[in-house]
C-alpha positions as CSV (number, residue, x, y, z in Angstrom):
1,X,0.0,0.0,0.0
2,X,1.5,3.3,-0.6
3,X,-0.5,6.3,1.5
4,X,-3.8,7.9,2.5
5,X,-6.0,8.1,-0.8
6,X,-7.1,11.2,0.8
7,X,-3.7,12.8,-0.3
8,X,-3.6,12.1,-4.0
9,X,-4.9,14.0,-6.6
10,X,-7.9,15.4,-4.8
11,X,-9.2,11.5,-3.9
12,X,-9.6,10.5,-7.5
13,X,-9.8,6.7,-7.7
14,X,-9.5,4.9,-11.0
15,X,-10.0,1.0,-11.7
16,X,-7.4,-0.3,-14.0
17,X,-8.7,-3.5,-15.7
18,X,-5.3,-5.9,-16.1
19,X,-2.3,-5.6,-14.8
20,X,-0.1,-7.7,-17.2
21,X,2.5,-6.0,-19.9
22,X,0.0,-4.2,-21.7
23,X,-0.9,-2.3,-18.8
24,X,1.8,-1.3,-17.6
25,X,3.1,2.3,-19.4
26,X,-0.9,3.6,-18.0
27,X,-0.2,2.1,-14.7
28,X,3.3,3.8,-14.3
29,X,1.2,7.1,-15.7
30,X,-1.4,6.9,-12.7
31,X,1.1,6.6,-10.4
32,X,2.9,9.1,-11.3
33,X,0.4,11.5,-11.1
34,X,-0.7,10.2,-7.8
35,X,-3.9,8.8,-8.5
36,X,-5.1,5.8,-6.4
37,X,-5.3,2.9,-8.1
38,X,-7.0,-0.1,-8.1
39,X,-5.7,-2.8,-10.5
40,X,-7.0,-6.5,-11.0
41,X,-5.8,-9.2,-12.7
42,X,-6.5,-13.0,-13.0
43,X,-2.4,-13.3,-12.4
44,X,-0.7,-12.7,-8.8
45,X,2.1,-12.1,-10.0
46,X,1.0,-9.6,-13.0
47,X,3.9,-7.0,-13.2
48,X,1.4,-4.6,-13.3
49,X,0.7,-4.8,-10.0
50,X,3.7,-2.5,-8.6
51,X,2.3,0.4,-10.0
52,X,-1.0,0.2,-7.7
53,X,-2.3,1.0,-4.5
54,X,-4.7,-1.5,-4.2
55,X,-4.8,-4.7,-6.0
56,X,-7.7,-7.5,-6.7
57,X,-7.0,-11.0,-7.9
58,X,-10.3,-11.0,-10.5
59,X,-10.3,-11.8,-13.9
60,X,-10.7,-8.7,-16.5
61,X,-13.1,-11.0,-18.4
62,X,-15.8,-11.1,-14.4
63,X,-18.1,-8.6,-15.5
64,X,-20.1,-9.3,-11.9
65,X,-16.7,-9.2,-10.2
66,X,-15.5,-6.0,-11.7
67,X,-18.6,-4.2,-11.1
68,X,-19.4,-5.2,-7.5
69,X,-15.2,-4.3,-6.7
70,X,-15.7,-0.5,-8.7
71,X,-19.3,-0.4,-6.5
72,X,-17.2,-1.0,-3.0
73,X,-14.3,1.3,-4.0
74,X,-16.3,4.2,-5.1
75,X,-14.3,4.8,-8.2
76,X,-14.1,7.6,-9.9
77,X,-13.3,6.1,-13.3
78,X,-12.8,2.7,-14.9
79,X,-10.3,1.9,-17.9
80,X,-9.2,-0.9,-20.0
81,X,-5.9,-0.1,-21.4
82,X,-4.2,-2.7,-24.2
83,X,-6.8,-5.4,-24.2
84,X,-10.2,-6.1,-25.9
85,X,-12.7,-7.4,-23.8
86,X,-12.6,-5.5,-21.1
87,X,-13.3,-2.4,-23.1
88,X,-16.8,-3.0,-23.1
89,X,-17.5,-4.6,-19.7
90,X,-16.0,-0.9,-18.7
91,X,-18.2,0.8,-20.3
92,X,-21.3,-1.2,-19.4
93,X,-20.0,-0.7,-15.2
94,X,-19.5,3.1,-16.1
95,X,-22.8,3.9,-16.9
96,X,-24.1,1.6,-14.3
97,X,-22.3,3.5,-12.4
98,X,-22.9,7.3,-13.9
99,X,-19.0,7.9,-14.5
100,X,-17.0,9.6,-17.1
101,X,-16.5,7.2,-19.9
102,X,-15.3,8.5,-23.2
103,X,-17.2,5.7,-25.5
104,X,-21.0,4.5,-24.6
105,X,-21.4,0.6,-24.3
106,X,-22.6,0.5,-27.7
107,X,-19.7,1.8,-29.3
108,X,-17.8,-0.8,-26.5
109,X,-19.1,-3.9,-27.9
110,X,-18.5,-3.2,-32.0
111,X,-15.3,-2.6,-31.1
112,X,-14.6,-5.7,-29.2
113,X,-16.3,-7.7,-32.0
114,X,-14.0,-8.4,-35.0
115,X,-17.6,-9.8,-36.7
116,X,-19.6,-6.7,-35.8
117,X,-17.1,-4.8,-36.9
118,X,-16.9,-6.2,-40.1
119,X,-20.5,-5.9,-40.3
120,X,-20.1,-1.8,-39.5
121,X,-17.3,-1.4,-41.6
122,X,-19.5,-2.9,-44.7
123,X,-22.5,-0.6,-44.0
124,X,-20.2,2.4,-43.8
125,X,-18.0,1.5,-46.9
126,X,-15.4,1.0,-45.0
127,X,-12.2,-0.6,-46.8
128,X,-11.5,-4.1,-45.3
129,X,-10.4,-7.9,-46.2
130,X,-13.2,-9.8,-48.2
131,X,-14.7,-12.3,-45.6
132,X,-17.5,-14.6,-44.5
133,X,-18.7,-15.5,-41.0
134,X,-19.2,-19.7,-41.0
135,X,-20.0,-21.9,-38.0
136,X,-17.8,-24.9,-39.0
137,X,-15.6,-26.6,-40.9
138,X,-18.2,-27.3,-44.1
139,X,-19.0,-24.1,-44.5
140,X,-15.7,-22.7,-43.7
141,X,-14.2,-24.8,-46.0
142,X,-16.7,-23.5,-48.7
143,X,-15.9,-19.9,-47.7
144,X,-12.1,-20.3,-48.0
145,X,-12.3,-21.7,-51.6
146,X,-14.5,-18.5,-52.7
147,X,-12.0,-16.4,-50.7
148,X,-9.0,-18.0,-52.2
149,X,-6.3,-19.6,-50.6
150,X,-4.2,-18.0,-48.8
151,X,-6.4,-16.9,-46.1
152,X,-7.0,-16.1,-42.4
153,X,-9.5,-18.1,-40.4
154,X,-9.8,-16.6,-36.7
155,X,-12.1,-16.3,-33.7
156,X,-14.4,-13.3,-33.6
157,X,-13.7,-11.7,-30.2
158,X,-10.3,-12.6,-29.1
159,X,-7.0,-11.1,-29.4
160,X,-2.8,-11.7,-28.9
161,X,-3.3,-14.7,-31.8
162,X,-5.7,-16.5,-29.7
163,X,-7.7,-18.3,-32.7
164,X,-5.8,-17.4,-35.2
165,X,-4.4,-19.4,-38.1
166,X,-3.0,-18.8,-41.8
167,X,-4.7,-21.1,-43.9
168,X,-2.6,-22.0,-47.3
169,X,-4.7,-25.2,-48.2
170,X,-8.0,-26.8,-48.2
171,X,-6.4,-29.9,-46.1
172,X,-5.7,-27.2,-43.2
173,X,-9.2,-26.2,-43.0
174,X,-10.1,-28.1,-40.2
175,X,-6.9,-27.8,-37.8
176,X,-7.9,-24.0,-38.2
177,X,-11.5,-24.1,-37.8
178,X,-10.7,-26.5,-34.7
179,X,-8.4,-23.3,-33.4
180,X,-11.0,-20.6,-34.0
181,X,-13.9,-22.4,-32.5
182,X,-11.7,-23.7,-29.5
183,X,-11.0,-20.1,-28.9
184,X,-14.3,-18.5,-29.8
185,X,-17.1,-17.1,-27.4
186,X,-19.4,-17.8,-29.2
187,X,-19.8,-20.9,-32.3
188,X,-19.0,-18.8,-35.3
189,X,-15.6,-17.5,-36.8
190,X,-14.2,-15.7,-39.3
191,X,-12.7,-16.9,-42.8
192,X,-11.0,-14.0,-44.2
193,X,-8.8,-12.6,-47.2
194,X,-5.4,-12.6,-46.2
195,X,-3.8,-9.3,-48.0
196,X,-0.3,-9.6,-49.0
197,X,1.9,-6.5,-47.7
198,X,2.6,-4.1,-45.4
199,X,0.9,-3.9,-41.5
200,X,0.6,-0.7,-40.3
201,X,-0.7,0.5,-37.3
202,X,-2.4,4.1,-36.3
203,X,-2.2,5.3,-32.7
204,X,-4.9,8.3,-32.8
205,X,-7.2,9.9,-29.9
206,X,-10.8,11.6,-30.4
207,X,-11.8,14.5,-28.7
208,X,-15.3,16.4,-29.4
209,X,-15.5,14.4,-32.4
210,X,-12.4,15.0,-34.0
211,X,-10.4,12.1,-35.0
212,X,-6.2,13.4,-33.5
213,X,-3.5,10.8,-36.0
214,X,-0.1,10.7,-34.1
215,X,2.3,7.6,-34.7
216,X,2.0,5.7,-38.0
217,X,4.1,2.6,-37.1
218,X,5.1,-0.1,-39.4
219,X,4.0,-3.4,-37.8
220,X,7.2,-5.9,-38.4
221,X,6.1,-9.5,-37.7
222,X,7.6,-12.9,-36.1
223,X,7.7,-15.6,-39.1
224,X,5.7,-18.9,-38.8
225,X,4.1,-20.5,-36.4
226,X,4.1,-17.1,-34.4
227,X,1.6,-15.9,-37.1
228,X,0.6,-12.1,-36.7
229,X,2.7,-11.6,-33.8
230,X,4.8,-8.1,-34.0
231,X,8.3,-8.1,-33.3
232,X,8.6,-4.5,-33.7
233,X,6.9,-1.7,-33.9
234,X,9.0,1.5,-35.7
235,X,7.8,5.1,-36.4
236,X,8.0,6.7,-38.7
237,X,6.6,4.3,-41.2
238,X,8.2,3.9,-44.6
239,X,5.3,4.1,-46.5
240,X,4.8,6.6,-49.1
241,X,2.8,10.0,-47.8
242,X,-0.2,9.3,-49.9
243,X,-0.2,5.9,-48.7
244,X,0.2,6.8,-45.3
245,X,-2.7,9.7,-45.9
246,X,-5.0,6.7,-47.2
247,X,-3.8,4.8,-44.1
248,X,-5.2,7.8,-41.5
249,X,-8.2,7.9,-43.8
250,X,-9.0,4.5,-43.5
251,X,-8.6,4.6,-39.2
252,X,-10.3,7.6,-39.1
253,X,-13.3,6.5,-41.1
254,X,-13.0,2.8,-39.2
255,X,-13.5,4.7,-35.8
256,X,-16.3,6.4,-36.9
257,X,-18.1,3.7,-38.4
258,X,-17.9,2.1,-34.9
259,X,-19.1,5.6,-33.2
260,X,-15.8,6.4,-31.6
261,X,-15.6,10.3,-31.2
262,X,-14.0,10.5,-27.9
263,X,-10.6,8.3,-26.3
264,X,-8.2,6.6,-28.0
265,X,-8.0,4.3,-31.0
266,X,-5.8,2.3,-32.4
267,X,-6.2,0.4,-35.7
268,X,-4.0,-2.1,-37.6
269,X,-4.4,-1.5,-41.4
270,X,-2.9,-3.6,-44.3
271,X,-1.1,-1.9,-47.4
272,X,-1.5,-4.4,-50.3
273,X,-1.6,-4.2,-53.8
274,X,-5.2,-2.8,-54.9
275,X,-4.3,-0.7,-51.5
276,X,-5.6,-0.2,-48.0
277,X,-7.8,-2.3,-45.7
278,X,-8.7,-2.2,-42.1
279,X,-7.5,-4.8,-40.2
280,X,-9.6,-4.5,-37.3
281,X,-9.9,-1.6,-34.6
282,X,-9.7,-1.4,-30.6
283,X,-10.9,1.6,-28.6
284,X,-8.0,1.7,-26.4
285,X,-4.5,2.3,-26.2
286,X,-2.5,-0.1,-28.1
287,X,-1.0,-2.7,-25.9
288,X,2.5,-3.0,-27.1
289,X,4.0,-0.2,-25.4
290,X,2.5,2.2,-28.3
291,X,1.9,5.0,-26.1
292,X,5.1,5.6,-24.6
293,X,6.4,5.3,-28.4
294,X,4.1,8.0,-29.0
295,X,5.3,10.1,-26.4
296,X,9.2,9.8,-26.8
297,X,8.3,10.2,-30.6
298,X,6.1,13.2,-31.2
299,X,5.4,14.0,-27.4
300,X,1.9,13.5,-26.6
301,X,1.4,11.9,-23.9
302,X,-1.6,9.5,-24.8
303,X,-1.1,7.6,-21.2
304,X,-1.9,10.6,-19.4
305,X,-5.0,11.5,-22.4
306,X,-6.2,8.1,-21.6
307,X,-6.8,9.3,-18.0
308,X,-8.3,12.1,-18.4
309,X,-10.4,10.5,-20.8
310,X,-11.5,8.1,-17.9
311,X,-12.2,10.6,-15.1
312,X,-14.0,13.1,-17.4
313,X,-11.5,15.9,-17.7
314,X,-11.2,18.2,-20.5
315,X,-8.2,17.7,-22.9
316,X,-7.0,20.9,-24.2
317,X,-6.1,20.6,-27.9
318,X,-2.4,21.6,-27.1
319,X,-2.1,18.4,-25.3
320,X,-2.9,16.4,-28.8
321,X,-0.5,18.7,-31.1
322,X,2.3,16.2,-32.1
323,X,5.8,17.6,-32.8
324,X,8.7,15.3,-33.4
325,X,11.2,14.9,-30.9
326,X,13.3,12.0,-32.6
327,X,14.2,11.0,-36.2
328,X,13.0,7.9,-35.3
329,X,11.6,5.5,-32.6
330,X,11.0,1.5,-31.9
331,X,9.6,-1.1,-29.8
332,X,11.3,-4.4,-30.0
333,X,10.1,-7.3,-27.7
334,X,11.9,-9.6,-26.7
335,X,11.4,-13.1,-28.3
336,X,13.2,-15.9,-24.6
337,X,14.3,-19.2,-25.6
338,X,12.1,-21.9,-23.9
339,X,12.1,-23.5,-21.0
340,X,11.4,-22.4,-17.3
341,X,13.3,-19.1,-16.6
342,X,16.0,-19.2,-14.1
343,X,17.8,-15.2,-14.1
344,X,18.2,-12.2,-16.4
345,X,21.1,-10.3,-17.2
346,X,22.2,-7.8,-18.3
347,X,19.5,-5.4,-18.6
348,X,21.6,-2.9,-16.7
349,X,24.3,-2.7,-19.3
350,X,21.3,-2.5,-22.1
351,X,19.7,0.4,-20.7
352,X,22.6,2.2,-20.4
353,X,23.3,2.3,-24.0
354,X,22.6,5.5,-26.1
355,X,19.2,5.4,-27.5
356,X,17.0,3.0,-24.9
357,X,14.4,5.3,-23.2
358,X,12.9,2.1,-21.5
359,X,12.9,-1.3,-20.9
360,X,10.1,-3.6,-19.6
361,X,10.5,-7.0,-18.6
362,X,7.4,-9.4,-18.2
363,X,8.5,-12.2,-16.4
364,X,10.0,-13.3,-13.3
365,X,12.3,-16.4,-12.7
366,X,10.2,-19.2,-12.4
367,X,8.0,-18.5,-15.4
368,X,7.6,-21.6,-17.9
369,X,8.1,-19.9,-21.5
370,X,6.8,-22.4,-24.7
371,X,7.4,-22.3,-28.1
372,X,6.9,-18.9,-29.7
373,X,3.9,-19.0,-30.9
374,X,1.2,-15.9,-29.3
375,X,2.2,-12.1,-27.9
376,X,2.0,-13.6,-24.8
377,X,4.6,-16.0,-25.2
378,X,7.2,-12.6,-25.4
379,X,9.0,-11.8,-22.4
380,X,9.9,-8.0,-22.5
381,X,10.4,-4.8,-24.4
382,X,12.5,-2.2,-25.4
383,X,12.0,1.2,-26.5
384,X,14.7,2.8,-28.5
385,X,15.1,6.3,-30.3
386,X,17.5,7.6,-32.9
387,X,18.4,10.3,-36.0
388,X,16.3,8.0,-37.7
389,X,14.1,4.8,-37.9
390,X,17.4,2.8,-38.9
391,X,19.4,3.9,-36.0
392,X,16.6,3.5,-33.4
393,X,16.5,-0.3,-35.1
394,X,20.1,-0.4,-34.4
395,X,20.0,0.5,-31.1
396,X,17.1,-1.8,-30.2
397,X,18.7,-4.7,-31.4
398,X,22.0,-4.2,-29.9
399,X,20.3,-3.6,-26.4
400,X,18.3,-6.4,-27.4
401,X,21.5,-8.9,-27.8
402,X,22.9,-7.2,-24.7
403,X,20.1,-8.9,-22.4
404,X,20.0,-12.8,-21.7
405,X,17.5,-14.6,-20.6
406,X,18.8,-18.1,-18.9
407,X,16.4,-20.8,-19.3
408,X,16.2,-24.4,-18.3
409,X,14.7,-27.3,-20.4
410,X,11.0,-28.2,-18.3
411,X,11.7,-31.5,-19.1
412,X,15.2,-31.9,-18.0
413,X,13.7,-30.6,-14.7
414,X,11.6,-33.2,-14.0
């Protein structure tokens, strides 16, 4: 516990939904401007958990839960920073509850659905991948040989990978269809085009209607099995400026197709040959460490926006007005060999080099990493700036090589 609530930041409480990684650049924000915070989490040992003042082992996915712990804590916000589904059980408690919320529960739940969404986008002639909702592996099967191989097959409302399979063949239909389904809420999923190209992805904030652009990352992803999982994420993006003006178009249009005109959004859109498509859109921060890129990069502080956002404070328009600090900026994560983890090193000596405004490690020793396969499965972070996008590269990877993670084979354990 760290002090009287009654001392910070005239009593405001806030609710933080997740401690893990991609919580942790908004839960080093409220700290440091003294909020109290609650934070809960499925995980004890969530590294998130430093940061707060109070802390609740409940699931972000126990609506019931969540809303009887913001009732007894008197909050006076909720959030759900870097992951899906809580998005929309916070907005359903916030205006259960009567508090600030900068998106209505309505606008929560199209944007935790990759199906409605899809739906939305179509209506509002939105670009997107050609795709079919199915409910199993005949039909999916169908829809993947209309669609053309290859092509993505995927659970509607999950994120990190979870459901998620590149199909390049009728005869791996069913594996994938098994995947979605096995991950899936509900008993549909998605077969979709999979578009060839670049992934970019658009870090923006609303406010009073008007959609704010500020990074335009390229999206650099982990080769097979690790499907969709991003390695890095560096600004600015190498795309073309007209490309990258359809690209803001595209997010901008995608957030208001799903009604989002105030908070942040972040959308993942793909540059292919007969040009952009929307990936799929969150109405959150992004939850790979996209915010503090933002900030060391053009110096907005979308942590601290995100806050505000959730206790119902203005934003003045100064506080949105990107100006680039760097020549460039990058997130690598860090990709541990598997096995159960026994010590770190070097981190130290990696932060001390030029370029690395942070590093964030996940794990602790003790931690049983797989095969690399989800965004889950990565064990840390680093966040690097330079003269340009090639030298922050070059400084991430060299701080990268700098740290060690010492593993032990599970097996050899036992």
């Amino acid at each position: 516990m760290a002090g009287d609530p009654r001392e910070r930041d005239s009593g405001k409480r806030l609710l933080v939904l997740g401690a893990g990684p991609a919580q942790l650049g908004l839960l080093a924000a409220a700290r440091a401007r003294d909020l109290y915070v609650i934070a809960l989490d499925r995980d004890a040992s969530a590294p998130g958990f430093r940061y707060a003042d109070r802390r609740a082992i409940v699931s972000t996915e126990d609506e019931s839960g969540i809303d009887r712990l913001a009732s007894a804590e008197r909050v006076s916000g909720v959030i759900a920073p870097g992951i899906d589904w809580p998005v929309a059980i916070a907005a359903r408690i916030a205006e259960r509850l009567a508090l600030p919320h900068p998106i209505s529960p309505e606008t929560a739940a199209l944007s935790t659905s990759k199906l409605r969404q899809r739906e939305r986008f179509a209506e509002a002639g939105v670009p997107q991948p050609a795709y079919e909702i199915c409910s199993g592996a005949v039909e999916a099967t169908e829809a993947a040989e209309r669609i053309g191989f290859p092509c993505v097959i995927k659970a509607p409302d999950r994120q990190g990978q979870r459901g998620l399979t590149l199909v390049r063949s009728a005869g791996e239909v069913d594996e994938a269809v098994r995947v979605a389904l096995d991950a899936s809420r509900t008993a549909t999923l998605l077969v979709e085009e999979h578009v060839p190209g670049g992934e970019i992805t658009v870090n923006a904030f609303s406010a009073g209607g008007h959609f704010h652009p500020l990074t335009v990352t390229d999206r650099l992803t982990a080769p097979l099995p690790a499907f969709g999982v991003a390695l890095t994420h560096v600004w600015p993006s190498e795309l073309e400026p007209a490309q990258i003006g359809a690209v803001i178009e595209a997010a901008s249009a995608a957030a208001s197709a799903v009604g989002i005109t105030e908070g942040p959004s972040y959308t993942q859109v793909l540059v292919g040959p007969e040009g952009v498509r929307v990936g799929e859109l969150a109405a959150r921060l992004g939850g790979g460490h996209d915010a503090e890129l933002c900030r060391v990069a053009l110096g907005v502080d979308l942590n601290g926006a995100a806050l505000a956002a959730a206790l119902g404070e203005d934003i003045p328009p100064s506080a949105l007005a990107p100006v680039a600090r760097v020549g460039g900026a990058c997130v690598r994560f860090l990709v541990p060999p598997p096995g159960q983890l026994k010590a770190i090193a070097g981190i130290e000596e990696a932060f001390a080099q030029e370029g690395i405004r942070g590093i964030r490690i996940y794990r602790r020793p003790g931690h049983r990493f797989g095969e690399f396969r989800r965004g889950p499965d990565r064990a840390g972070a680093i966040l690097a700036v330079g003269d340009s996008r090639e030298e922050a590269l070059e400084r991430a990877e060299r701080a990268e090589a700098t740290i060690r993670f010492d593993t032990v084979d599970v097996e050899a354990l036992v």
